[in-house]
N, C-alpha and C positions, 0 to 999 in steps of 0.2 A: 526345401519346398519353395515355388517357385512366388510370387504375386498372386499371380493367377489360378495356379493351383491352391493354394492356401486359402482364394475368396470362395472355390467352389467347395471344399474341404467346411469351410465354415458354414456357409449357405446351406448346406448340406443338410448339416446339424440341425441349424434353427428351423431347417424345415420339419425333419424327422419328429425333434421335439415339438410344435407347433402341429404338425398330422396324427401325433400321438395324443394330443390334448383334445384334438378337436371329433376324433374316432369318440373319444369317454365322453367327450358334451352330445355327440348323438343319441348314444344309448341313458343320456338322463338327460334329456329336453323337457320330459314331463316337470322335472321335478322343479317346482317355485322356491325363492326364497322367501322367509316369512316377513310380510307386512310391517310389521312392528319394527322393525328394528329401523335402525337410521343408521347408513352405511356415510363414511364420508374417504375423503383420501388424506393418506398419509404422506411426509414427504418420505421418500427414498422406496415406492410403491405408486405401483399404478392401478393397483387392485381397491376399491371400496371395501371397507371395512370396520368391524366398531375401533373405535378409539382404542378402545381399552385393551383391546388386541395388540399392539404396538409392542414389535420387539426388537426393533434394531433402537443403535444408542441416537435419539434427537431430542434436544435441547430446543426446550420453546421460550421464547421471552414474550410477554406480553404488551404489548403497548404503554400498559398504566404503568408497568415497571420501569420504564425509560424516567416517566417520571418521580416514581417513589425514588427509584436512586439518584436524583439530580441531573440525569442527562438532557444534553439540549443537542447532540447532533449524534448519526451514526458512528463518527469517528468513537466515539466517548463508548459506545455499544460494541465497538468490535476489539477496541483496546481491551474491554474487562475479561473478556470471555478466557477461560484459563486455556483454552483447548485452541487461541491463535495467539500468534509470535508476529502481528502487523508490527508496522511500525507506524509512530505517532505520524500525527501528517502536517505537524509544526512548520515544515517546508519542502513537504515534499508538493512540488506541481501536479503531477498527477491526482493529483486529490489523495481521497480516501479511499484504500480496499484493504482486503481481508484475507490473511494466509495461515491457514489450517493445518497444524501440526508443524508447521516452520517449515513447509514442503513448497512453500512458495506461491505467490500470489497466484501463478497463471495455474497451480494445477488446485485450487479452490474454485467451486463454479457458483458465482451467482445467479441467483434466479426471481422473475418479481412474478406471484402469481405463479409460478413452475413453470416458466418458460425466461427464456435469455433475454438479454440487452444484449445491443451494440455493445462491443465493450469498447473504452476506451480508444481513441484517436490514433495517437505517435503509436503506443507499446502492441495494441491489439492484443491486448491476450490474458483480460482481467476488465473486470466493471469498476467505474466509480462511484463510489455509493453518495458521493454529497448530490448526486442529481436525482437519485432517490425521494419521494416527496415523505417526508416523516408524519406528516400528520394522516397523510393515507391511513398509515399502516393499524392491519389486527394485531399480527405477530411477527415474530420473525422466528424460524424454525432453523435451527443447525441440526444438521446430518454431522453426524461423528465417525463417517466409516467412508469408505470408497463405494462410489454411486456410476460407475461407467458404463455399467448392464443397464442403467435405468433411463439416465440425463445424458451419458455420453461419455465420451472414452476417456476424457482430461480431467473426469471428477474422480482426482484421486485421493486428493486431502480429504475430499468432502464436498456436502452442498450447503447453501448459506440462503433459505427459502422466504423473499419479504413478500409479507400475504396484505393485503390492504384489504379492506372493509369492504364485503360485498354490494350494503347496501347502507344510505344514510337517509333518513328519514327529520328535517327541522335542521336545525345550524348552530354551531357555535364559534366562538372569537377566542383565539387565546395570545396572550401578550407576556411575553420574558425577558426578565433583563438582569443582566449575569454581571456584577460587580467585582472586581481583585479587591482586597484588603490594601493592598501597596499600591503605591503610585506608578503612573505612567500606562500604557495601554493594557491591549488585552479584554477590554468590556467586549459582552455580547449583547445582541438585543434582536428576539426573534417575534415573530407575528405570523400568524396565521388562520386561514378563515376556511370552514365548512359550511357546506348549506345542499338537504339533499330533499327531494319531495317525489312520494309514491312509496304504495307499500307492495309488494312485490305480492304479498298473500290477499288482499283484498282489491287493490289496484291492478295489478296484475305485470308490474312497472316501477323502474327506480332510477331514477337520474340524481345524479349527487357529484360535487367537484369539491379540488381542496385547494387552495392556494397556500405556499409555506415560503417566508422570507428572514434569512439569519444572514447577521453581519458580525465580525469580529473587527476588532480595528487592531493597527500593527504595536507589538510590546518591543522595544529597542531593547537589546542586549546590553546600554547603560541603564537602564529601568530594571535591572537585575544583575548592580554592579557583582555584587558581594557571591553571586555564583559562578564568575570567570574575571574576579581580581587577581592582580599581579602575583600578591601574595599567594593565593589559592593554586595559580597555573605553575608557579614555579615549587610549589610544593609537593605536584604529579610530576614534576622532570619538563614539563612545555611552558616554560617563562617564553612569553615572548621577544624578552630581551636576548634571547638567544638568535635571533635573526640577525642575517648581518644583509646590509645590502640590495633588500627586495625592494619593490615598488613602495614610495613611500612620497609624503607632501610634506617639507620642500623635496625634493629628488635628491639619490642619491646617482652617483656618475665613477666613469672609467674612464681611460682613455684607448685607443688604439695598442699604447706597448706598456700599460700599468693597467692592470686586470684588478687590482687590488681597490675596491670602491669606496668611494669617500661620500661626503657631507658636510657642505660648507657653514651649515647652524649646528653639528652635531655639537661641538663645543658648550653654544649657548642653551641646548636643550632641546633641539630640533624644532617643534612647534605645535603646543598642545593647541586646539584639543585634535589635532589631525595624525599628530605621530607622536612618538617617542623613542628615546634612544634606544638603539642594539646594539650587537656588538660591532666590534674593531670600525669606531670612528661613522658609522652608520647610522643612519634612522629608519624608523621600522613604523607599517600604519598600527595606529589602535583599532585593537577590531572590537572593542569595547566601547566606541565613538559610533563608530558605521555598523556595526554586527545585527543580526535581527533574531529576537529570539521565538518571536510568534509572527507567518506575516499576515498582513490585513488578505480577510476574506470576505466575501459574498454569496449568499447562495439564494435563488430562487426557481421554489420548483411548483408544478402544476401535475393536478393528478386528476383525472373527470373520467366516470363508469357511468354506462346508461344502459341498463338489464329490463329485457323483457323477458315475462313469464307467460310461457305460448301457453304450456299446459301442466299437469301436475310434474310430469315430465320430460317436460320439454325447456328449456332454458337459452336463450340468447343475450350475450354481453360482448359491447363494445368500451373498450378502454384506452384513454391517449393520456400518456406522461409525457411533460416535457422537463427538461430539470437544466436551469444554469449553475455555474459555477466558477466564479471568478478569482483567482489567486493573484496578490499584487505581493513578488517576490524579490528581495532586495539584496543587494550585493555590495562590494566595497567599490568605491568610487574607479570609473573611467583608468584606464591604465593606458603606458604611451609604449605598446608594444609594436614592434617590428611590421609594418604595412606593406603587403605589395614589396615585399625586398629591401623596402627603404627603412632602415635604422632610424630609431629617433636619437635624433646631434641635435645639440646646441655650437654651431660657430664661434669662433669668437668673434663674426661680427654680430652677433646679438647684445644688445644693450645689460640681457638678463647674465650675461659671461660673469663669473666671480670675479672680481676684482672692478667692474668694468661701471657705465654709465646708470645702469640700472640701478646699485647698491646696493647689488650681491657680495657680501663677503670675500675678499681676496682667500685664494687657498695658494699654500705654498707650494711652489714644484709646478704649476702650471706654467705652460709657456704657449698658451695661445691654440694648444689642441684643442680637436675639436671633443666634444664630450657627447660621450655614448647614455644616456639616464636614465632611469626608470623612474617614471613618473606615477605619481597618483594621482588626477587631477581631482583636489579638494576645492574648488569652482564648482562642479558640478554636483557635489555632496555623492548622495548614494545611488548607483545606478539600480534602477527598477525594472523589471518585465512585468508586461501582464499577460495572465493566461486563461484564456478563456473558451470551459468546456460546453457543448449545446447537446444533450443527449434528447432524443424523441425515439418514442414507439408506440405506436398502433396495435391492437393484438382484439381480434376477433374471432370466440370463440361460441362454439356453440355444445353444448352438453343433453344428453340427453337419453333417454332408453327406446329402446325397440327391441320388443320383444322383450326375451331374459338378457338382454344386452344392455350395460351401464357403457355409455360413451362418450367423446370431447374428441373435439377436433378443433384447432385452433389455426389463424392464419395471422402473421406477425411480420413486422417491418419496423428497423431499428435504421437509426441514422444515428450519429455522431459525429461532430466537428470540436477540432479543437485547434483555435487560431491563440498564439502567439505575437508579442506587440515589444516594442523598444518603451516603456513608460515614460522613465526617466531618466536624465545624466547617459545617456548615449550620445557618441557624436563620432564623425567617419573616424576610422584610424586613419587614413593617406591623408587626411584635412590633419588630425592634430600634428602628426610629425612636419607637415610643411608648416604649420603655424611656429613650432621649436626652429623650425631652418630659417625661416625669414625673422625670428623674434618677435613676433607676434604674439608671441605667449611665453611666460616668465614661469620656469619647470620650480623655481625655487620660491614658490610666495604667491598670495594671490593676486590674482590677474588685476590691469589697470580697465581702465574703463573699454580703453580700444579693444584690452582682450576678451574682455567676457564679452564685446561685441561678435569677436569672430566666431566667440566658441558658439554663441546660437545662430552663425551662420551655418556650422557646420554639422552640427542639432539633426541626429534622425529621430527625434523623440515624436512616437506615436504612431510609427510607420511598422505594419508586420512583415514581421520576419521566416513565419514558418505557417504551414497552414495544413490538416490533416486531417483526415477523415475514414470513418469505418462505417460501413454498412451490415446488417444482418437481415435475409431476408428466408422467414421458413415455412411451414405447412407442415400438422403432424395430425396424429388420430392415434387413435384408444381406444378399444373395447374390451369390453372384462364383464363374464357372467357367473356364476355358480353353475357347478356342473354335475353333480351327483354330492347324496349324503354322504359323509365319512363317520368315526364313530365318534370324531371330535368335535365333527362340523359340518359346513361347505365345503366341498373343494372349488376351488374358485382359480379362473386362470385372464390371462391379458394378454393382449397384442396389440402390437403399433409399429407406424413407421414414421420417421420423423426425417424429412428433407431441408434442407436450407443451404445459405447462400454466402460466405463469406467476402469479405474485399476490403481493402485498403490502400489508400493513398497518402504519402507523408512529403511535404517539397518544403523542404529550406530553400528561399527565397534571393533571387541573387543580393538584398542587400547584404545579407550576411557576409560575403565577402570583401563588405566596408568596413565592417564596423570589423576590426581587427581582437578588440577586447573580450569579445563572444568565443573569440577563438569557434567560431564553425565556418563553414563552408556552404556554397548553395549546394544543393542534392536534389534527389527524385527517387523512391523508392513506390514502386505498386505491384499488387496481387489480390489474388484472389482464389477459392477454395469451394467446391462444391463438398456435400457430405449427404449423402442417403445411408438409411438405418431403417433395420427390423431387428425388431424386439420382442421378447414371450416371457413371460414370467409366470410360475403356478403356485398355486397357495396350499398346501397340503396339510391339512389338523387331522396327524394321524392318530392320536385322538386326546380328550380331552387334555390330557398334561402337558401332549408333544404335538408343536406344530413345524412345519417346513417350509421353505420357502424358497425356489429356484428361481433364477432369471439368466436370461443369453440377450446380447448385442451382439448384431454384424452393422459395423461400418464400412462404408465403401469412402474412402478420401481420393477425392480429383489428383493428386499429385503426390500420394502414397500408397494407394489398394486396399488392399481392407484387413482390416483387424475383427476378428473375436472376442468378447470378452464376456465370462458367464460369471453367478455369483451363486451361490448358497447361504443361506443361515437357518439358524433351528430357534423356536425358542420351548423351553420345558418348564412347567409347571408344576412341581411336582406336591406342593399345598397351597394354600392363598398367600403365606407371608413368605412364598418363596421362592424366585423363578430364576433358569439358568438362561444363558443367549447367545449367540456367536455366529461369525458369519468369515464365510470367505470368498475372495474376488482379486479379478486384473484388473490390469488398466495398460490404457496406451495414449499415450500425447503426444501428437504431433507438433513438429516447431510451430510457432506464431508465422505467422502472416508477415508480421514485423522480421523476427528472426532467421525467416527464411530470405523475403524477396525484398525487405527494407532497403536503404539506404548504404552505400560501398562507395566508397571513397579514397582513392590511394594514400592520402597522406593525416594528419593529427586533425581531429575536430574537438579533441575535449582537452579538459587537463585530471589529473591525478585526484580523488576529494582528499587524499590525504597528503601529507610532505613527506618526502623521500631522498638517500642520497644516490646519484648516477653512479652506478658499479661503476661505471670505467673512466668517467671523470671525475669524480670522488670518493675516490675508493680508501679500504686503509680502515672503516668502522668496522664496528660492531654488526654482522646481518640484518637487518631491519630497523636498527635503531640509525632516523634520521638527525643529523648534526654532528654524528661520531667521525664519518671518514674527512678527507684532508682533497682537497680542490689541483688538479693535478697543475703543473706551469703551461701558463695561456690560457685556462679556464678563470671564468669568474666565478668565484666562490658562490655568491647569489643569485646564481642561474644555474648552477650543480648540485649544491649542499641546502639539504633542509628546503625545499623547493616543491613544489607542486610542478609535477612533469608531466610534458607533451602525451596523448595518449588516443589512439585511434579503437573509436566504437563502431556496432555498427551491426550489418547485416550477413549471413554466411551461407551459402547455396550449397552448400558441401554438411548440412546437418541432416542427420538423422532423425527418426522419433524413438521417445524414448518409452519405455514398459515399467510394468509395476507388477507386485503382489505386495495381499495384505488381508490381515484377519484381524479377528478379535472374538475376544471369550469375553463374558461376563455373567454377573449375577445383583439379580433386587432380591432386597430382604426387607420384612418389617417384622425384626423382632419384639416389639411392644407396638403397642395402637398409637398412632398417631406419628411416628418413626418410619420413615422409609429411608435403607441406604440402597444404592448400586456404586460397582465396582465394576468396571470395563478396561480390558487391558485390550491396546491394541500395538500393530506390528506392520510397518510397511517396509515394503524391499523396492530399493529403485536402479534400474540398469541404465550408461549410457546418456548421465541428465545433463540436460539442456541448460547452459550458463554459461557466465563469463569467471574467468579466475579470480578469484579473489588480490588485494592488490599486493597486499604483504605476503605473497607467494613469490612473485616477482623478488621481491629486495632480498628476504631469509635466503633463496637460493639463486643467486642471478646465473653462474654457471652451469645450472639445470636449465635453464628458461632462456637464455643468450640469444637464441633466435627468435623470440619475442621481441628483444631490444633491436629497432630496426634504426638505423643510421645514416646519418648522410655521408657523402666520400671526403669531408675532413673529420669526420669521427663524434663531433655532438649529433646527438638523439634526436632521430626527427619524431617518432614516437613510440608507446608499448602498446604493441598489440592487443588488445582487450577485446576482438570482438566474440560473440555467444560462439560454445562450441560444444560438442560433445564429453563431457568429462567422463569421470567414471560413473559410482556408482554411490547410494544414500541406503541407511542402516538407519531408522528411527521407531521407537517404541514406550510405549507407556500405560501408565493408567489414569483413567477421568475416573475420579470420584464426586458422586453426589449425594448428599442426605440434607433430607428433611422431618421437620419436627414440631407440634402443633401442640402446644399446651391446651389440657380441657379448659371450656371457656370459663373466665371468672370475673367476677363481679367489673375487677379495674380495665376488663377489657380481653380481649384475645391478642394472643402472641404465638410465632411463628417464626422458626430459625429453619436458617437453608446455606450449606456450606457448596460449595462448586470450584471444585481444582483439580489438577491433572499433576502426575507425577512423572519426570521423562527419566526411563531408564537406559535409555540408549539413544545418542542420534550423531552417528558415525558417518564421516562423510572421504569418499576415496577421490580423490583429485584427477586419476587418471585411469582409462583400466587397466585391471593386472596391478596396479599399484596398492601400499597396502591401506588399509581405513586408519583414521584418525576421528577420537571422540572430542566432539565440541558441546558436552552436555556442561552448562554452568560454566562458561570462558569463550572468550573471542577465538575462536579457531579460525579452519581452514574452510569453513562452512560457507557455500556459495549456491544458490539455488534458481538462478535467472530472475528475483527479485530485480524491481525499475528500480528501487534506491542503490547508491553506492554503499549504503550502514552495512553491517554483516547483521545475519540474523541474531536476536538475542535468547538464547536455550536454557531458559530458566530449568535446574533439576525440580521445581515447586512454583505451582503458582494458582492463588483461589481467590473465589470473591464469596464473601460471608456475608450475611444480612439476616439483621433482626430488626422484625417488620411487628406494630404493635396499632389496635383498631379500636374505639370505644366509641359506639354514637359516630357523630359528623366529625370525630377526630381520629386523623392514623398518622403513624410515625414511621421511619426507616432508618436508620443504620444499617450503613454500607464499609467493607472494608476487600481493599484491592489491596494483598499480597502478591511481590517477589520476589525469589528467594536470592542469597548471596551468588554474586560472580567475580571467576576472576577474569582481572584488566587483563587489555590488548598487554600491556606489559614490555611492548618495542623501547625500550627507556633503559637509564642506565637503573644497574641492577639495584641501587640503593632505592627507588622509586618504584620499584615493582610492589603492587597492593590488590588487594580485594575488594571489590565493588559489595557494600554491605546493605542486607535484605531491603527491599522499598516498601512503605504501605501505609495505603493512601485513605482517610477513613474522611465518607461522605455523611450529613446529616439529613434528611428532609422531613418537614411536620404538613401534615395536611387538614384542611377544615371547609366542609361541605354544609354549612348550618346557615347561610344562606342561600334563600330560592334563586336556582338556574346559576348560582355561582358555584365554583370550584376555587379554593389560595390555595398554592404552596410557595412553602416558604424552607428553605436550604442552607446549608454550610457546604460547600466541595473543600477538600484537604484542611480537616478540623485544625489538625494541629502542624498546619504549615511546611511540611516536610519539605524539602530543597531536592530537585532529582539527586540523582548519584551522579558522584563526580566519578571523572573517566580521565585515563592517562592515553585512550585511543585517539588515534594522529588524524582520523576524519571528524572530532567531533569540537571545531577550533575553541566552544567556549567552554569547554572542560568537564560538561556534564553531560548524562545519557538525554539528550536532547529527543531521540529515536523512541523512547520506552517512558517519557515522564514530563508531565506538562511543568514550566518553569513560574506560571504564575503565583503559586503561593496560594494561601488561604485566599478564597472568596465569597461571595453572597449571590443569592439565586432569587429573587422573587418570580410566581406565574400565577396567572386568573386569566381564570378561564368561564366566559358565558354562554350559557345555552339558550336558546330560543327555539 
């Protein structure tokens, strides 16, 4: 079936169903819904209805809850939730988001209010929540199921719904400051001010804004020696002494016909605190000196709602977010890599020549060649970028009834930038290699006065380098009435259509093709994506025990046609303490924006996040274990072996979109009063996913993949091909369990325990189609999901958060405890070092005291008892522990007061 056939085929349908509905609202037009009741919306429904009605699986967190449990940013919120596999956003640039059964960020859909953001800048294809205003917020609602019939065809993991405060009426101030136990960074310190006037029921009017501002400052990877010391890394199989050769301060050097690299201090000790010895006569950087294990953040967001109340039913609100977000990212100092074709030498008419006027070290064997080096330039300490994201949206909506008709129509506009800066310790590469050629700069030691003059001649610090942008712009409507009794209820039904605008621009900037140590290139990638959509949904309470509920989307996509997607669920009630539920649906995801028309480039713009050895210039190891093969004759050992290699990312006009199914069963029960448990098992199928390969595919089989390794015509790597592609196909399944539990109240107070985990029974990932699956439940597999980090997803078989919450008078307390469960390591190492990453869990304290007028204190412990992440023997995570899945600061302290006026 053909595009075009297949959108008439569909259309078809939504219409049949949609004439079907609207024939049975004729013949019950009489019929009113009753007064009384108070209908509101659900997320993963567009239909009004009591709360209490709810039966697909959504997880609501409440605002106070962010702070009962100690949190001070989203990240901290979306880490907990047992039901995502994020990664920590310790460094990742992109900020923070949110991925939903480990299905990957782009196919979880954020929404503020039930409608989109811009999403993010470069990736396009995921929201950043640090631009989020947190003090907005009522709730935050997670959808637990596939929502493509509702919100759209990419909500496959789910939806992640942040509801901010409709109205605010007087002002409050709140002040936080988040203390580590151990020295060195890592403090937060947040503020934030409310202030809202008009009552909506009496005034008829509400204008209310928030301003929210959080800083972290940067924690150094020596501020947390004792969790990637020598000792530690060489007892996983990654001593760093194991490098031989890389960039390093004083430099290590070659010649033209001795490939074999030397080190004229290696003797004396090379040069703490900047290096330390490696192997075979080498010095190697510490990345224990330069390394960053938290970087310095900033965030400041703005949130402002101004609602008129036309009539009892009639509703108008205008709302503008703006949200910053500043990441200051740090990396190991300046390198003197290959510029424009020209090799970094040193001469021997350079004064800095070993042996020579300078008072560099004689080495033996030299006769005046010239020297090949890799340098680390420890002058400029650590090199920094800054990244800075700008999200804004406007969204005006209007709500309202006519007739027996509940309806919302909203009109929305998202922008997004996200500019890129050279911070610090940047400087041209073509500038330092002539500085080594002329002797202007001394590769072995630090610079004299003339040289740290030139190097801030030749200083791009502060100049941006990439500049990006995304746009959303949409228009949508809803109506939903009741349409005749049934014997359970209403039957009640909905329809909409929902238009918008997608675009993207991403341009690395020509300096990039200076600065040689960035290893990118200048580019230009843009697109852009219309999407129209109709939608129907019916509510069917066939009668009191059993209800129904149907929904169909037609998408129509500018640059792919349209897709179907319908969904079903039921839920049954068959006594009060005890209800069944389930639901089934597609989905279909289109590539990103990014993924389709981004950035193409013919040759390497990145490097490798992990080390690896060249199949076919160091070949001879073990498959994937870097350091085991042998550097073939004319290779240099430290540019083949154990290496971070050449590697081209990027964009692919040759992708597809990919499809989905997926359901779920469950059941609530309240076997005694006060006890509710549910159990929801759910099951996604995914065809044809959108990613890039994972890297250790590459190495475990290179003569599978050989045409991936693309070469230049004397045979070294110009790079591996990495960019998004079609793979095969994803098998993942599980259960979310929830129970809660409310002791009758007693004299010392009320208490209230509530458990929240998921169990993954299956999440099987096929590499190619037709190829067979492979399970990556608990172990670093072969799992790749078009995730923006290079980390591999982490697929805990267990993972909850437990909390007993205790209230007496103006005092209440919380205990919080973050379980995950054991995994096994990447395990690429020699065999005697292969190990098991052991359970993590992380136990929060907070006490709270209201016994002063217009005051609010809390007061906290995060990680009572100190836990240290989980060490990792994985070759992307250089300081030895799960950096990705666990904050490294240690126990800390949390003060917050809060005033009201």
């Amino acid at each position: 079936m053909n595009k075009h056939t297949s959108s008439i085929h569909s259309t078809l349908v939504l219409s049949s169903i949609t004439l079907a509905v609207l024939t049975v609202m004729n013949q019950a037009a009489a019929q009113q819904l009753d007064a009384g009741m108070q209908r509101i919306e659900v997320t993963g429904s567009s239909i009004k209805r009591l709360a209490t009605e709810m039966a697909l699986p959504v997880s609501t967190i409440k605002a106070e809850e962010f702070t009962k449990r100690g949190m001070t940013s989203l990240a901290d919120v979306m880490m907990a939730l047992p039901q995502s596999n994020s990664l920590a956003p310790s460094n990742a640039g992109s900020g923070t988001n949110i991925n939903l059964r480990g299905l990957g960020v782009n196919r979880t859909l954020v929404l503020l209010n039930g409608r989109r953001l811009a999403n993010e800048a470069i990736a396009d294809g995921y929201a950043n929540l640090d631009v989020i205003p947190m003090s907005s917020l009522l709730r935050v609602e997670i959808l637990r199921d596939g929502a493509s019939s509702i919100y759209g065809s990419d909500a496959i993991g789910g939806v992640v719904n942040f509801i901010t405060k409709n109205s605010v009426e007087g002002g409050s101030i709140t002040a936080q400051y988040v203390q580590p136990e151990k020295s060195g960074g890592g403090d937060e310190q947040r503020l934030s001010a409310t202030f809202g006037k008009g009552n909506l029921a009496t005034d008829g009017w509400n204008l209310y804004g928030t301003i929210d501002g959080r800083q972290r400052s940067r924690l150094a990877a020596r501020d947390r020696f004792e969790l990637s010391s020598p000792e530690l890394l060489a007892s996983i199989g990654r001593a760093q002494t194991l490098g031989t050769g890389g960039y390093a301060s004083p430099a290590n050097f070659t010649t033209a016909t001795n490939k074999t690299a030397a080190n004229p201090y290696f003797k004396s000790g090379c040069a703490a605190p900047y290096s330390i010895q490696g192997a075979k006569n080498t010095c190697v950087i510490d990345n224990n000196e330069y390394g960053t294990a938290l970087h310095e953040t900033e965030q400041l967001t703005l949130y402002a709602r101004g609602t008129r109340q036309i009539s009892d039913d009639h509703t108008i609100s205008l709302d503008y977010m703006r949200g910053q977000s500043t990441i200051i990212a740090a990396r190991n100092p300046t390198n003197s890599v290959t510029a424009k074709g020209v090799t970094a030498r040193v001469p021997s008419s350079s004064k800095w020549y070993p042996g020579g006027a300078g008072g560099v070290p004689a080495v033996a064997g030299l006769k005046g060649e010239p020297l090949i080096v890799t340098w680390s330039v420890a002058d400029l300490d650590m090199a920094s970028n800054e990244d800075v994201q700008l999200n804004q949206r406007l969204a005006l909506v209007d709500e309202g009834k006519i007739g027996e008709w509940d309806y919302k129509a909203g009109l929305v506009y998202g922008h997004s930038n996200r500019k890129n800066y050279y911070h610090t310790g940047y400087v041209s590469g073509p500038g330092l290699n002539a500085g080594l050629a002329s002797g202007a700069l001394n590769p072995f030691g630090m610079q004299d006065e003339a040289g740290k003059n030139y190097l801030r001649e030749i200083s791009v610090d502060g100049q941006m380098n990439r500049n990006s942008t995304s746009t959303f712009a949409g228009i949508d409507a809803t109506a939903s009435r009741t349409l005749m009794q049934l014997p359970g209820g209403s039957l009640a039904m909905a329809v909409g259509i929902d238009i918008h605008r997608d675009t993207t621009k991403d341009e690395r900037l020509a300096i990039t093709n200076e600065v040689s140590y960035a290893n990118a290139s200048s580019s230009r990638g843009s697109g852009q994506r219309n999407v129209s959509a109709l939608y129907a949904e019916l509510d069917i309470p066939i009668s009191k025990q059993l209800n129904v509920n149907l929904a169909a989307r037609d998408d129509y996509f500018s640059d792919f046609g349209n897709t179907f997607n319908p969904k079903a669920s039921f839920r049954y009630e068959p006594s009060k303490a005890l209800m069944f539920r389930g639901s089934a649906n597609t989905g279909f995801r289109a590539p990103t924006l990014f993924d389709r028309y981004g950035y193409r480039l013919p040759g390497t713009n990145g490097n490798t996040s992990g080390k690896w050895d060249d199949p076919a210039l160091c070949p001879g190891g073990k498959p994937g274990v870097a350091g085991s093969g042998t550097a073939v004759a004319g290779a240099v050992s430290s540019e083949v072996c154990n290496v971070n290699l050449p590697k081209q990312t990027g964009s692919n006009d040759q992708l597809t979109p990919e499809t989905s199914r997926g359901w779920t069963l469950g059941m609530v029960v309240e076997p005694v009063k006060n006890l509710t448990v549910s159990l929801d098992y759910w099951n996604i199928r995914m065809k044809d996913m959108l990613a890039n390969l994972p890297e250790q595919v590459y190495f475990q089989d290179p003569a599978k993949y050989k045409d991936l390794f693309v070469r230049n015509p004397d045979g070294t790597l110009a790079y591996i091909k990495n960019v998004t592609m079609n793979l095969g196909g994803q098998k993942t399944a599980g259960i979310d369990v929830t129970a809660t539990y409310a002791l009758p109240r007693m004299d010392i107070g009320e208490f209230k325990f509530q458990l929240d985990g998921t169990y993954l029974t299956q999440f099987d990932n096929q590499l190619e189609k037709d190829s067979g699956f492979v399970s990556n439940v608990g172990r670093f597999g072969l799992a790749s999901n078009g995730t923006t980090s290079s980390f591999p997803i982490i697929t805990y078989r267990w993972k909850h958060t437990l909390s007993t919450s205790w209230k007496r008078g103006d005092y209440s307390a919380q205990l919080t405890q973050n379980y995950n469960s054991h995994y096994d390591d990447q395990n690429l190492v020699a065999a005697e070092f292969h190990r098991e990453i052991k359970p993590y869990s992380v136990w929060n304290l907070t006490g709270t005291y209201t016994g002063f007028k217009n005051i609010s204190i809390v007061a906290g412990i995060t990680n009572m008892f100190d836990e240290n992440p989980p060490v990792t023997n994985h070759s992307g995570y250089t300081f030895g522990y799960l950096s990705s899945a666990a904050n490294p600061i240690g126990r800390s302290y949390n003060l917050r007061m809060t005033y009201n006026f």
